[in-house]
Every structure is written in C-alpha cells, then in structure tokens.
N, C-alpha and C positions, 0 to 999 in steps of 0.2 A: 765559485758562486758564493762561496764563504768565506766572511773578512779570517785573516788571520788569527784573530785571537779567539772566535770561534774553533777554528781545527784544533787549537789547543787544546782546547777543551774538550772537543772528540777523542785528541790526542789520550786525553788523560783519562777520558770516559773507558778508552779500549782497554787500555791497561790494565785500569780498576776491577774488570769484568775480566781479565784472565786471571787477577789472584783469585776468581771466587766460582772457577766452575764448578757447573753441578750436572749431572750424568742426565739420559732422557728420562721423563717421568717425574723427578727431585728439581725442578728449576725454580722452586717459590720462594728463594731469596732474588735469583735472577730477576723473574718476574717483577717483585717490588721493586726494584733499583730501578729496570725499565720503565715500568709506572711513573715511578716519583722523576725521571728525567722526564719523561712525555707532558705531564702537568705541568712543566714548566715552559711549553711548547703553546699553549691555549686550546685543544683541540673541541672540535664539538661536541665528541663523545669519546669516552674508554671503557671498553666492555671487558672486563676480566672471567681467568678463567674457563678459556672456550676449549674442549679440548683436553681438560687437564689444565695444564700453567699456561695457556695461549690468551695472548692480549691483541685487542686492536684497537687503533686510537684511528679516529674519521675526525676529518678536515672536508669542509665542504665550501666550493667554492664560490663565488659571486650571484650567481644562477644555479644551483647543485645539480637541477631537476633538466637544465638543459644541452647536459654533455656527458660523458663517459664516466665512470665508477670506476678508478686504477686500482690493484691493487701491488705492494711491493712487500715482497717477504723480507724476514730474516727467522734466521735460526737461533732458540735459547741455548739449547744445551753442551754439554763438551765432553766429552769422553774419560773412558776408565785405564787412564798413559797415566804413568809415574812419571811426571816431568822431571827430563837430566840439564836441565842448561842452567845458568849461574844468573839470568838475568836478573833486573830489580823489581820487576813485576812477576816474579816467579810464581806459580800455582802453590797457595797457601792449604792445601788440602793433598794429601800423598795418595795417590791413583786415581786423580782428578786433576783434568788440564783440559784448554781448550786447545787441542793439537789439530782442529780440522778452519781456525779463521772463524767460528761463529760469533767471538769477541768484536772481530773489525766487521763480520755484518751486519750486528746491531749499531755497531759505534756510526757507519754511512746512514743505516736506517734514521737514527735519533740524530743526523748532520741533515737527511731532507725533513723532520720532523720540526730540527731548529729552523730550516730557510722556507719552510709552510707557515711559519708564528709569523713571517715579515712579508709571504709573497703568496698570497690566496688566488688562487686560478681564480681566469673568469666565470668559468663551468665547469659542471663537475666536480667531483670531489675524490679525496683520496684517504686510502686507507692503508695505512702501516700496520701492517699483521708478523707479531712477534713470535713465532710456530715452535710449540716444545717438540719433544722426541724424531727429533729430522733425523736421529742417528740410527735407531730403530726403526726408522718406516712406518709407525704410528701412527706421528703426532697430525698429516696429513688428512688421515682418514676419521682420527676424533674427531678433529675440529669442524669436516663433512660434515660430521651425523650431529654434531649438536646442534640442536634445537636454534639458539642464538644465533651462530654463524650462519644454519641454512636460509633466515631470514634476509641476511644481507643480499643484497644483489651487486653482482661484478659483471662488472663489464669484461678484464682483460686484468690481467695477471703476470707481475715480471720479478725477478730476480739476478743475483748474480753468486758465483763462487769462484774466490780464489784459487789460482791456479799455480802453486810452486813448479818449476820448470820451462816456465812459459815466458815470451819476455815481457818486461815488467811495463805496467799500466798498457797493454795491447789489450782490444775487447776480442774476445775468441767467439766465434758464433758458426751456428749451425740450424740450417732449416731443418724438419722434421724432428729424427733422436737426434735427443744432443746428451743425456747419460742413459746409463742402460737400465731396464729392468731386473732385477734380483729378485731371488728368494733365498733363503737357506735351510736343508731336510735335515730336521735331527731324528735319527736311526736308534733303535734302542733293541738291545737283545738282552732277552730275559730266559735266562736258563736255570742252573741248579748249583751251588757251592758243595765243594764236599773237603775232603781231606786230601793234600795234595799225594798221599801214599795211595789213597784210595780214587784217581779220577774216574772209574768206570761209574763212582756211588753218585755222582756230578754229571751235570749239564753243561761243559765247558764251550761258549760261546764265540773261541778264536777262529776255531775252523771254515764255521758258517761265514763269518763276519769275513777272512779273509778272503772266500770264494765269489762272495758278494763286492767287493773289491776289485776283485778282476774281473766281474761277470761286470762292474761297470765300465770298463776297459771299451768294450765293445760300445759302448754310446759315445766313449769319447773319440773313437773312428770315425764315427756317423759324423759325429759335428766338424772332423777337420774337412769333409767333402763340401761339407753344407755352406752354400753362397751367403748368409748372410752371417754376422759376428755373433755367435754362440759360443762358449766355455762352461765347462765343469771342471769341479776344483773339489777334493778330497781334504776339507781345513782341520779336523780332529781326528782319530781313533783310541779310546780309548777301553780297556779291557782289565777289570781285577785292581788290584792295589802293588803296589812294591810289597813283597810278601813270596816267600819259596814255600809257604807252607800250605798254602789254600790252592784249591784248583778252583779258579773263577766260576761265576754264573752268571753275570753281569755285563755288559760292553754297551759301548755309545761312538756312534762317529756321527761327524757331520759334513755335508756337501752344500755347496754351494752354486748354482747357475745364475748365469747373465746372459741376457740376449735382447736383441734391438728392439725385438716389439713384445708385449705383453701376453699373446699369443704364443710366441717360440717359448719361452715359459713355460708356459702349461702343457702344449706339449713334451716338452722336456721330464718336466712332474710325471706328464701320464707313463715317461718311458722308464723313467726310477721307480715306477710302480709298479709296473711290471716285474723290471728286475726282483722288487721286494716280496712280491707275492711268487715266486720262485723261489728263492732263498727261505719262504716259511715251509714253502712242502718239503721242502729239504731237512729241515733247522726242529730237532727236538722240542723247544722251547718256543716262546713266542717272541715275535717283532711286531714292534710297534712305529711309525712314525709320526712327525707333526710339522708343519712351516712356521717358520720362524724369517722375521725382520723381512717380510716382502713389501718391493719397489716396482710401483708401476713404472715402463719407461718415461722419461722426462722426455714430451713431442713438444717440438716448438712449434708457434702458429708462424706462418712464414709473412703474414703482413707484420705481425710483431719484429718480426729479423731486419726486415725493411726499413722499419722507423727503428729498431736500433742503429741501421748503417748510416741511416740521417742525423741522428741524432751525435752519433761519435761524430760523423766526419762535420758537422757544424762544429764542434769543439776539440777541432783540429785532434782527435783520439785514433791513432791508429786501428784498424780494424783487420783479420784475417780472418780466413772461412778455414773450418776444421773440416777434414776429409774422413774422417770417424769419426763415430761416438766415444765422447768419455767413457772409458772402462770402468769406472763407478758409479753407484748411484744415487738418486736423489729421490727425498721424499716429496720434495717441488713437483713432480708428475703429478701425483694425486690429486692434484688442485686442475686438472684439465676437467674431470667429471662435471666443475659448475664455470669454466671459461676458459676464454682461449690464456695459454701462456706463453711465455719468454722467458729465459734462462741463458744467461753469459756468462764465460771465464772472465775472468779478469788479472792477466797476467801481474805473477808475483816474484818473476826473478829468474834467470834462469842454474842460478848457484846457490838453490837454496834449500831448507831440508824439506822434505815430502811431507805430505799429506798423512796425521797419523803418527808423526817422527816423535819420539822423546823429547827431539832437540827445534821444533816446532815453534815458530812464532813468528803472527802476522803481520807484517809490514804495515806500518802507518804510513808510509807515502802513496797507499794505495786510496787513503781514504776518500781524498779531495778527488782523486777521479771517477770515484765510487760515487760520492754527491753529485760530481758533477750530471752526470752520465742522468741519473734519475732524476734531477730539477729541470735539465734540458728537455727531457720527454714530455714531463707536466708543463714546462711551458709551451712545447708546441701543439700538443694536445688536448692541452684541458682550457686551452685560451681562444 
C-alpha cells in the first residue's frame, strides 16, 4: 500500500531505531525521534508523555464523530542484551539492543502513520499509540491510569508481534488467549552473617531457602494434572557472595508463573503463599516477598479475529489458527480494561534467531505486510 520509496524509508527508519535502544522506563530519546517522524505525517493531535515516554498521535477521519476510534500499538522500548552480531546497524549502546522486533513495530506503526498523511478514512479516526515499558508489564497500566489517555475513547484495539520460528509474513491468530499471563515472586531471606568458623553465631539462610525449593516441587505436580496451560519456573537463587570466609545471612530467588487466564495467576500466587508462610515458621529469620513485571493475559476479542481473517485473506496474506497460546507475554492485555483487542503473530522466518537472542534482528521484509495488514483494516472499517 506503500510506493517503494516510502519502505525505504521505513527501511532506514528501523535500522536507525535499533542503533539507539533504550530499556523500559529510559525511552525519551526514542520517544523524540518518534515524534519528529510523526510531524511529518500531518496528524490532528500528538499527546506526549502518557505513561511515562507514551505517545499518541490521532488522525481523524472525514466524519470523526461517525464511526469507530482504532487504536494500533507499538512498543518503545528494547532490552538489556549485549548485542553479538556484526551488523551495520549494530546497537550503539553495550547492554542495550532491540532484541524483541520493537524497532520494526514502530517502523509499520510510522508506514500506517505515512499512508494516514495521504489516505483519511471516511469515519472515524485513528490513533497510533507509541507504549513505553512493554518489556516490564508497566508501561500498559500507566498509560490506563493517566489522566490524558483515560480521556480518550476507543473503540477497538490491535496490534502485532513478530514471531521468529514461524513462517515468514503468515498472520498467526487465535480467538480468546493468544499470550499468557505472567507474573514474577522475588523471595528474599533475611537472616544473620557471622564468621564462617563460627556458623552457629549466624542465621545461615541455604537451608530454609532450599526446603522452600522442594516444598515448591509439589505445585509444580499440581500444575502437570491441571487441564489448562500453567508453569512455574525457578529463574534465580541466589545466597552469600563468593567468599569461604563468611557464613551467609542473606539469599534471593525468583519464580516465575504463566497461565492462560489472569485468575490461574493469582491462584497460583495464593499457593506460593502459602508455601512462604511455612517456610517463615520454620526459618530463624524473616522472608519477605514482592511481584514483579506482572502480564495480564493477552484475550483477543473474536469479532477482531474475524476482520483480521478478512482482512489478510483480501490481501492474499496467508493466515493459520494457533492451537495454544503464546508462551510469553504481553503487556497489549492490559489495554482490554478500556476495549476490546486484537493481537497477531506475524511470521519471521522459520531459520532465524529467537526472541531475546544476542544475535537478534528484525527482518524488514516483514514491514510492507505489517502496513499492509493494518491500512486494510482502516479501510474497511473506518470507511
């Protein structure tokens, strides 16, 4: 839907944007470069700042007042990977890369942004929402609560994320979850340092910490019975320092749960609470825990699934139905609290590195289907 010499320009837009990631929360260089592309797009309004570094730029259509309110995300920010690969657009920042594709969904975001400057729906309008801390699970729920954005009114809400593994430019879709819920429990045991000659003088905190260990053993039985997709996952433990001389007081692990619906969740929390309030009558010293980086599940509305399957197959875009959820997650749920949404794969290859990888980096042939895909929807919708 874009002359050639436009993609280029995306082309180059993407690039630009992976020599200069910047982690969730830190995006106000992003942010500007966003901006200053968007201005050059005509929009009716740019609201900065929603959220932290969240931008949205509104295009309003022929009749604004007489048709749907879209709105289409992309993600700022990019992650704390020390990029390994030799490219020319290498990440100019050492433990900062865009290793999850958030570069190519701003670059399609700011390709329907260019092809809105030349083709105004007849009704309706649309709003490209630039969303910081997607990586964190955050940036979602600021941009909820502020003040600004709760003002807006949406209709209907969609997105996409690349999918390394998958074949390339295929739209992946799923009614209901299409990624999972998260949270992650950082565990903290606080005991007593002493002299490693002396441990009895000491509150040494391995013991506890490992009984609590196994004692979560037994939930993760529970969950292989359990009919719907649930996992817990053990991602740190850590106790003491490299040192023969100290006998610890100190340890930290962390766990992590996914599960289909936002409810298996919280039950899951209430049953690691339990564990933990066990492990204290036990445990000399005190435990503490907190959540960290929680993901409501990503539920698609299934008339959105529907006008996606119209919308690929009018633009001759293969489409296939996923039989699970994505095993990771997305902060795109969060945006169900004020409408319905839509959330697609967008195949990236099936020989190519993962999601997350060192050696990471998002395919520009993916762009032009990523435009396409989202100009097709506005026009059959907002016209």
């Amino acid at each position: 839907m874009l002359e050639s010499q436009h993609l280029e320009k995306l082309k180059k837009i993407r690039r630009e944007l992976h020599t200069m990631p910047e982690v969730s929360g830190s995006e106000k260089k992003t942010a500007a470069y966003i901006k200053h592309q968007l201005c050059k797009t005509d929009p009716d309004d740019i609201i900065e700042g929603i959220g932290g570094n969240g931008i949205v730029a509104i295009y309003n259509g022929k009749d604004p007042d007489a048709g749907e309110t879209m709105m289409i995300r992309a993600e700022l920010d990019g992650l704390a990977i020390d990029e390994q690969s030799d490219i020319p657009h290498k990440s100019q920042t050492r433990y900062r890369m865009h290793a999850c594709g958030h570069d190519g969904h701003m670059a399609i975001v700011l390709g329907v942004a260019e092809w809105l400057n030349m083709n105004r729906p007849s009704s309706g309008r649309v709003m490209l929402l630039f969303q910081p801390s997607e990586e964190t699970g955050e940036g979602a729920a600021r941009m909820l609560e502020d003040q600004t954005f709760s003002k807006l009114s949406i209709d209907r809400g969609i997105a996409l994320h690349n999918l390394p593994g998958y074949k390339k430019n295929t739209v992946y879709i799923k009614s209901d979850t299409f990624a999972l819920a998260s949270v992650g429990i950082k565990v903290s045991f606080r005991g007593e340092s002493s002299h490693a000659a002396y441990p009895e003088e000491g509150i040494n905190p391995s013991v506890a910490m490992s009984k609590f260990i196994m004692d979560l053993e037994s939930i993760k039985d529970d969950l292989s019975k359990s009919e719907g997709f649930c996992v817990m996952t053990t991602t740190y433990v850590k106790v003491g320092e490299p040192a023969f001389g100290i006998n610890p007081g100190s340890g930290e692990m962390g766990i992590t749960i996914r599960a289909e619906a936002d409810e298996d969740v919280e039950s899951l929390i209430g049953q690691i609470e339990k564990k933990i309030n066990t492990a204290r009558n036990e445990f000399s010293g005190t435990i503490q825990y907190e959540k960290k980086e929680p993901f409501a599940a990503t539920v698609n509305d299934i008339d959105g699934v529907e006008r996606l399957r119209t919308v690929a197959g009018s633009l001759n875009v293969d489409t296939e139905t996923l039989d699970r959820p994505i095993a990771w997650s997305e902060d795109f749920g969060e945006f169900r609290r004020t409408c319905p949404i839509t959330l697609f794969g967008l195949g990236a290859g099936t020989n190519t590195p993962p999601l997350h990888s060192e050696m990471y980096d998002f395919d520009d042939d993916l762009i032009e289907t990523g435009v396409s895909l989202f100009c097709e929807w506005i026009n059959r919708h907002l016209t």
